[in-house]
C-alpha positions as CSV (number, residue, x, y, z in Angstrom):
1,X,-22.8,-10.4,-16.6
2,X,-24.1,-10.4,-20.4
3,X,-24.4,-14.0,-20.4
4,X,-26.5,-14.1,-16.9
5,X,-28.7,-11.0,-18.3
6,X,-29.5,-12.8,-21.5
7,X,-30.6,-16.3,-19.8
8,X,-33.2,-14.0,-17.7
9,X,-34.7,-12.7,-20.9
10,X,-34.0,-15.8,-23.0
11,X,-35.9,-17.9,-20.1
12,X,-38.2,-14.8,-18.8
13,X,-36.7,-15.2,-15.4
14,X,-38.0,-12.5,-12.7
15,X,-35.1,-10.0,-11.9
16,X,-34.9,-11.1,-8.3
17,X,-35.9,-14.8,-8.9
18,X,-32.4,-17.1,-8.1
19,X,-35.1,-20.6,-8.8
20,X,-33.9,-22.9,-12.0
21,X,-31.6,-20.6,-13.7
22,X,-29.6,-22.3,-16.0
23,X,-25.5,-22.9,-15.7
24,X,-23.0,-20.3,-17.1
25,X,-19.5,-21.7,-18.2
26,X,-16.7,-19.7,-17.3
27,X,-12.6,-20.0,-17.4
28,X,-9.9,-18.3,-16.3
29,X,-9.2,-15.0,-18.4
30,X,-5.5,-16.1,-19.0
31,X,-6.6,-19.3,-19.7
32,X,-9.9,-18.9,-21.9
33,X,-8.2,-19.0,-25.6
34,X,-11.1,-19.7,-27.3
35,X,-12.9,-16.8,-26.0
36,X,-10.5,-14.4,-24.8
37,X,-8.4,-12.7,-27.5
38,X,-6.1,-11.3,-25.2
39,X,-5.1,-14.9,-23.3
40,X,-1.6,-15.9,-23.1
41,X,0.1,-16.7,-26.2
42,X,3.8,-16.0,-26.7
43,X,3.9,-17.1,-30.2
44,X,0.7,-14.7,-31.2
45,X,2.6,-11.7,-29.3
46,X,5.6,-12.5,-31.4
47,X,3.7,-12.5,-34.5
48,X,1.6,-9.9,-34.3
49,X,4.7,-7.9,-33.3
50,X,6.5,-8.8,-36.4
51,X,3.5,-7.4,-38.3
52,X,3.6,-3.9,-36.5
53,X,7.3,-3.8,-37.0
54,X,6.2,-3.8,-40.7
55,X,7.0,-1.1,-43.2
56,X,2.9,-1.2,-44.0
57,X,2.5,-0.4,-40.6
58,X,4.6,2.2,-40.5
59,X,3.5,3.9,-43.7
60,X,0.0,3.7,-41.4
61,X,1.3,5.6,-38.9
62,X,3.2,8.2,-40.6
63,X,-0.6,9.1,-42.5
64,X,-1.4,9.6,-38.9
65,X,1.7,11.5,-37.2
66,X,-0.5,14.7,-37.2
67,X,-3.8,12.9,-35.0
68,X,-1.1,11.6,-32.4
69,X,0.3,14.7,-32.4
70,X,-3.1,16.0,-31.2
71,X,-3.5,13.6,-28.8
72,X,0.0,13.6,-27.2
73,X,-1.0,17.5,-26.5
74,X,-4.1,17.4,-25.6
75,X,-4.6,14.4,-23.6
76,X,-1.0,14.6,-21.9
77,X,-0.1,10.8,-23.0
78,X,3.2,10.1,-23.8
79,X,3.6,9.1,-27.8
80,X,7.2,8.1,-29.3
81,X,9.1,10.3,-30.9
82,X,9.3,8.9,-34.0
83,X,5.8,8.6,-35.4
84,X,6.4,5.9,-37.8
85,X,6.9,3.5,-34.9
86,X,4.4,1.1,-34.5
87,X,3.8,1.9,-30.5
88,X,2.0,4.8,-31.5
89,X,-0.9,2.7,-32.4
90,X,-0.7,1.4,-29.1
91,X,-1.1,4.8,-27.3
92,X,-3.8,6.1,-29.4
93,X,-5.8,2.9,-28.4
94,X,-5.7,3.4,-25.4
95,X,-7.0,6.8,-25.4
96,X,-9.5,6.0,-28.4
97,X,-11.0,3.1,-26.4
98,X,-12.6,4.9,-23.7
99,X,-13.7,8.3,-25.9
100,X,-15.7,5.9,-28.1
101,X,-17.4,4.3,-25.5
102,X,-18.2,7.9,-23.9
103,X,-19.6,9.1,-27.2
104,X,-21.5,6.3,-27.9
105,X,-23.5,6.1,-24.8
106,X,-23.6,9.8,-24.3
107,X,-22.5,9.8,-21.3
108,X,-22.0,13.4,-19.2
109,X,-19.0,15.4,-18.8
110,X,-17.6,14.9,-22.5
111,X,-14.4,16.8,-23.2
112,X,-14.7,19.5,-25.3
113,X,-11.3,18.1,-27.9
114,X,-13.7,15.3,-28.3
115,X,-15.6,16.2,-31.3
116,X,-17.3,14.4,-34.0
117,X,-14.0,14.5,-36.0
118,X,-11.9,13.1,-33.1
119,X,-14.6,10.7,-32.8
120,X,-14.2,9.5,-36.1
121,X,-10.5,9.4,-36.3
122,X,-10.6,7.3,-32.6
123,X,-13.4,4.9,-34.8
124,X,-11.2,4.2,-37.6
125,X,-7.9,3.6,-35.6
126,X,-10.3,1.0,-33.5
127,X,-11.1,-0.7,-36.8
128,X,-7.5,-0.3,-37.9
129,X,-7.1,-2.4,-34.7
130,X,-9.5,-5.2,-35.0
131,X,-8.3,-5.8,-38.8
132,X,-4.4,-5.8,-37.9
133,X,-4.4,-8.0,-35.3
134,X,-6.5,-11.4,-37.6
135,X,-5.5,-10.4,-41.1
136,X,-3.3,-13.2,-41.3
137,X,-3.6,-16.4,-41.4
138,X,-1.1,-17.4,-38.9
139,X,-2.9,-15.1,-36.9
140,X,-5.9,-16.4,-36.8
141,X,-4.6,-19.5,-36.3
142,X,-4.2,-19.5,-32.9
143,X,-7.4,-16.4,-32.5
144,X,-10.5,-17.0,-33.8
145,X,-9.6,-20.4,-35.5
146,X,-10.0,-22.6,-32.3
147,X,-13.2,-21.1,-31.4
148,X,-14.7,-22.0,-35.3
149,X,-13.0,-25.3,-34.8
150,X,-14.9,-25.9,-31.7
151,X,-17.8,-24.9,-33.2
152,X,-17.3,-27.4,-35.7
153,X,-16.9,-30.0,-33.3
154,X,-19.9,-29.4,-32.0
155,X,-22.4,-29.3,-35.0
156,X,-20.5,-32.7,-36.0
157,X,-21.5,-34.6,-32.7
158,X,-24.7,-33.0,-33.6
159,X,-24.9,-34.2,-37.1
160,X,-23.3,-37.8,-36.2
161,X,-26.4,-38.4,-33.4
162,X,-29.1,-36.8,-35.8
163,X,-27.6,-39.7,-38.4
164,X,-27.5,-42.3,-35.2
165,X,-31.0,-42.1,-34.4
166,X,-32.4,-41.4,-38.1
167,X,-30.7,-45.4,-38.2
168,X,-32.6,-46.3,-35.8
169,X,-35.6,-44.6,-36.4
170,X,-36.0,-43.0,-33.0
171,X,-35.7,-39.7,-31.1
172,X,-33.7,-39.6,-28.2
173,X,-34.3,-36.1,-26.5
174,X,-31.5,-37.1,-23.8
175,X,-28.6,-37.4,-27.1
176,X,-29.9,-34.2,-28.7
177,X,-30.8,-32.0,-26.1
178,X,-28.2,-29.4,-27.0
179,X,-30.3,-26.9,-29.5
180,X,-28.6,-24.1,-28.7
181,X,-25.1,-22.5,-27.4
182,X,-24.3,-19.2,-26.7
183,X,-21.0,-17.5,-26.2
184,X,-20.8,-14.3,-24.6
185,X,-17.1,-12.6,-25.2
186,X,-16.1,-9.3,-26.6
187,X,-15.8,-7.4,-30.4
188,X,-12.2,-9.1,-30.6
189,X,-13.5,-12.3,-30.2
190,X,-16.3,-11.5,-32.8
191,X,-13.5,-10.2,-35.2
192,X,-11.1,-13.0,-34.9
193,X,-13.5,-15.3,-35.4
194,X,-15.6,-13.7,-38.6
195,X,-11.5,-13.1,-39.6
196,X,-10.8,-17.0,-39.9
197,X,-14.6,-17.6,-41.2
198,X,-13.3,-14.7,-44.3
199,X,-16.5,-12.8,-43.3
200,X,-15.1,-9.6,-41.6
201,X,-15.7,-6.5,-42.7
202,X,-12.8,-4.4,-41.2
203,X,-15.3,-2.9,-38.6
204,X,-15.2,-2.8,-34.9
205,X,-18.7,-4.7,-33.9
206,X,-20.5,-2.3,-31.9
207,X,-21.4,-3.5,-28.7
208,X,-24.0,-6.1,-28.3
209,X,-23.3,-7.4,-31.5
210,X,-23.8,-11.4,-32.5
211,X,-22.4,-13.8,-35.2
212,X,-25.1,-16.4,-35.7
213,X,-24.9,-20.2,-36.8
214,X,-27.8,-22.2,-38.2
215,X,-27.6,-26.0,-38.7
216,X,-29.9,-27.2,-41.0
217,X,-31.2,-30.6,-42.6
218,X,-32.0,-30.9,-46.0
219,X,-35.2,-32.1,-46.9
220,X,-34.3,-34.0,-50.1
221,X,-31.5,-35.5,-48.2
222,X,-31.5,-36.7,-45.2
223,X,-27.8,-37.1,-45.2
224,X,-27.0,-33.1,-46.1
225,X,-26.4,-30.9,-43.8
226,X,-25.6,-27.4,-44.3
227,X,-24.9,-24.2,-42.3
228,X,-26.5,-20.1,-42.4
229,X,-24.7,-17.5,-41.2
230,X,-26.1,-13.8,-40.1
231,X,-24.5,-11.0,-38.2
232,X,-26.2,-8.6,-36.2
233,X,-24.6,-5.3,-36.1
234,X,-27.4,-3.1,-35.4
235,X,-27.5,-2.3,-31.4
236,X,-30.5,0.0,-31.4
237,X,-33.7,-0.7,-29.9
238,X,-36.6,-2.0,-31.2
239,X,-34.6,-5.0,-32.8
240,X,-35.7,-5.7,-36.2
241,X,-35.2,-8.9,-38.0
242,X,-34.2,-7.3,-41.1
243,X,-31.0,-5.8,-40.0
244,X,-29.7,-9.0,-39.8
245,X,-27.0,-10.0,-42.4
246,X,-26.5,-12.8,-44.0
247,X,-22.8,-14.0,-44.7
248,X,-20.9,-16.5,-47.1
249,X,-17.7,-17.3,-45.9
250,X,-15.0,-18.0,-48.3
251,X,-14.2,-21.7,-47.6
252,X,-18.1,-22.3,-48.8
253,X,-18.2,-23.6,-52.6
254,X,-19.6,-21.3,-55.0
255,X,-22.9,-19.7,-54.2
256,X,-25.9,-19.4,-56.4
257,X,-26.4,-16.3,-58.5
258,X,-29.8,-15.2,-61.0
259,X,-29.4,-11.7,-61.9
260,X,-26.4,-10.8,-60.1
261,X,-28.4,-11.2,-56.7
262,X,-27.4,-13.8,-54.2
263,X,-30.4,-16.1,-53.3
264,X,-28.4,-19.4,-52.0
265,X,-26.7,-18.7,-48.3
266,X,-26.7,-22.2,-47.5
267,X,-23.2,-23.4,-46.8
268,X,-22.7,-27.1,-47.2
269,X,-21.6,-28.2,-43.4
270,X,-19.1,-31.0,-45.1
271,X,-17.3,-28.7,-47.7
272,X,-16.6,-26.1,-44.6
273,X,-15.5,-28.5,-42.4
274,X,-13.1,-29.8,-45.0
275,X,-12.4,-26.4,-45.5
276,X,-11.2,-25.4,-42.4
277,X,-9.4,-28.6,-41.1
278,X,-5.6,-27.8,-40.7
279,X,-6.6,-24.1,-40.4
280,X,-6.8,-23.9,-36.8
281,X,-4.6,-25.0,-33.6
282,X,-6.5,-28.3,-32.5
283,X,-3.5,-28.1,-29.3
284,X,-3.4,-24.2,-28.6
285,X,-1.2,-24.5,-25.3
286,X,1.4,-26.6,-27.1
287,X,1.6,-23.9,-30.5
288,X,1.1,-20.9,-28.5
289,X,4.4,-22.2,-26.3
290,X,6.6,-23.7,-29.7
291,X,10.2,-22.7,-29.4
292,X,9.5,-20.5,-26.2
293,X,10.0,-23.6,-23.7
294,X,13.4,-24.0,-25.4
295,X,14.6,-19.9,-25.5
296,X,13.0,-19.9,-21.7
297,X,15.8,-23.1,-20.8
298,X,18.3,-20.9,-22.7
299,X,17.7,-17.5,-20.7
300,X,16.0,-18.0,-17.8
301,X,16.9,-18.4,-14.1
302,X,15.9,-18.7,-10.8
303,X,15.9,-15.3,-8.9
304,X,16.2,-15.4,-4.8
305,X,12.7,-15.5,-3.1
306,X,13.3,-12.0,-1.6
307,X,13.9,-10.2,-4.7
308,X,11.0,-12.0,-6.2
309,X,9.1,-10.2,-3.9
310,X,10.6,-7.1,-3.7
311,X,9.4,-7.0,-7.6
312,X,6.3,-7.7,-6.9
313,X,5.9,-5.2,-4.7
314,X,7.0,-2.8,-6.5
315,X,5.2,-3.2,-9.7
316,X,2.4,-1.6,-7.3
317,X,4.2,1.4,-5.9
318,X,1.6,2.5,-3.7
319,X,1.3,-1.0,-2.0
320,X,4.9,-0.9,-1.5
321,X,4.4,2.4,0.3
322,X,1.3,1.0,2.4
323,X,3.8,-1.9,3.6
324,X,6.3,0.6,4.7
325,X,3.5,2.6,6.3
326,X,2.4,-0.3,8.2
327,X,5.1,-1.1,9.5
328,X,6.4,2.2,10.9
329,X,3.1,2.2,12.5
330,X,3.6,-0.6,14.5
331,X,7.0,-0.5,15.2
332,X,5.4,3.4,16.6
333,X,2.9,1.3,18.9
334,X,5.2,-1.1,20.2
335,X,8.1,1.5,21.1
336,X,5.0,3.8,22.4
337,X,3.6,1.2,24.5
338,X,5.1,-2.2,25.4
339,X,8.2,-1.7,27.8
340,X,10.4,-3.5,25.2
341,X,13.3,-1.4,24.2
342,X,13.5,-1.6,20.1
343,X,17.0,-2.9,20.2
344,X,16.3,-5.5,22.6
345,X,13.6,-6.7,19.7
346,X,16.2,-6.4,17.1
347,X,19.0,-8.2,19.0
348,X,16.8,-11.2,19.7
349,X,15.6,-11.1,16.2
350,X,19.1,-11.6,15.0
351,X,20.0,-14.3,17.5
352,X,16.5,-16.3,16.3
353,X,17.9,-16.1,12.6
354,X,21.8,-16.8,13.9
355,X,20.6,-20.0,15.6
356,X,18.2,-21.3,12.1
């Protein structure tokens, strides 16, 4: 949706007009791992679950036993008993998501236990969120890295056809027509990425948030290339260019300093991508699955079709109670109304499956 919105504006399309409008690129949520934080990935569950297991964790949670507390009795949820445990967190973002969200679009019908301090509380343990889950490297690895990687990829095959044609003195528009790409994900994304790049700030992006990437040519050089980065965390209306940031990441050399101020952003393209090779899973379905293909031949086996179902089934209660439903229903109609007697149906039924 976001992505089809901004191509109207980016293109000034007409609302209603369906002419010429440019291609979205979509995949599979379970299968989108550059994009999609939450995609499948054993070995990032495992770690990540290692680090909430972590006495830093729950020294974390223990500072915050008396907020889940308050939102165990207010709310109704569940929270575990002991408040060190790290599935608290997992409760109280749940509940935190959605109040945020209320508050900041000031939408009707707020509760009345949501005030501006349980606002606050709900903001940090969303931040709290965002930094835990890429603080480490290993981490980001298989989140965040891959999409930087890709991005990487691409402003090399950009590079290597700007230094094709500058050989052959000539412009091909049909080898450099991609100017410009756009992804359209969520704050995770945002925060896994900026978490590899060594540019986050520990804060939640605010919705409609961007992470921008410049490559630029030298002029004294026609061989450098280098790379700007800005963020744009301000969401409110008008838009001004000032309240975009501009950001160093780490893996840059040293910047230039007069006077204690900054005046140098310009991150040399070759130096990053040195940088960050070997930082990032270049074959994410292959490390996301290490060691789980060999614990799955260990453990796992083949359950019989009908309690597969069965399971199925009743992971959605109520659908298991519509079957049922169902089929009282018709058995009802058919007693009610064909002159079949019901055990005449079952009788043949079991002959049918005696002589399969």
């Amino acid at each position: 949706m976001s992505a089809n919105n901004f191509i109207r504006g980016f293109y000034h399309l007409e609302k209603k007009s369906t002419n010429n409008v440019p291609p979205v690129f979509s995949r599979l949520a379970h299968e989108d791992h550059l994009l999609k934080m939450s995609s499948k990935c054993p070995k990032f569950k495992r770690l990540f679950h290692h680090l909430m297991n972590s006495s830093v964790v729950s020294q974390k949670a223990n500072t915050l036993r008396n907020f889940f507390d308050f939102l165990e009795h207010t709310t109704g949820y569940t929270f575990p008993i002991d408040r060190s445990s790290s599935d608290n967190f997992y409760t109280a973002w749940r509940i935190c998501d959605p109040v945020t969200i209320w508050v900041d679009h000031s939408l009707p019908s707020l509760p009345r236990w949501v005030t501006s301090d349980v606002y606050k509380q709900c903001s940090n343990l969303l931040d709290y969120k965002h930094f835990i889950r890429f603080s480490k490297p290993q981490l980001t690895r298989l989140r965040g890295g891959p999409l930087a990687g890709h991005i990487m990829d691409l402003f090399r095959e950009r590079i290597n056809q700007e230094l094709k044609n500058s050989d052959h003195d000539m412009d091909s528009s049909e080898q450099l027509h991609r100017r410009f790409v756009a992804y359209f994900a969520h704050d995770s994304t945002l925060a896994a990425l900026m978490s590899h790049l060594g540019v986050y700030n520990g804060i939640k992006p605010p919705l409609a948030s961007c992470l921008i990437v410049e490559l630029h040519r030298s002029l004294s050089s026609s061989n450098n290339f280098y790379l700007r980065f800005y963020y744009l965390n301000e969401t409110k209306l008008p838009l001004k260019t000032d309240k975009i940031v501009n950001l160093w990441p780490t893996k840059c050399e040293t910047h230039n300093h007069i006077d204690g101020k900054q005046l140098n952003y310009s991150c040399p393209f070759h130096k990053l991508e040195l940088s960050l090779q070997g930082t990032y899973a270049t074959d994410i379905g292959a490390e996301c699955y290490d060691n789980d293909a060999i614990n799955n031949v260990k453990t796992t086996y083949t359950k019989p079709s009908g309690i597969k179902m069965l399971e199925s089934y009743c992971y959605h209660p109520q659908l298991l109670t519509f079957i049922f439903i169902q089929t009282a229903i018709v058995c009802y109609f058919v007693a009610r109304f064909l002159p079949i007697p019901i055990a005449y149906l079952i009788n043949n039924f079991r002959y049918s499956r005696h002589v399969r």
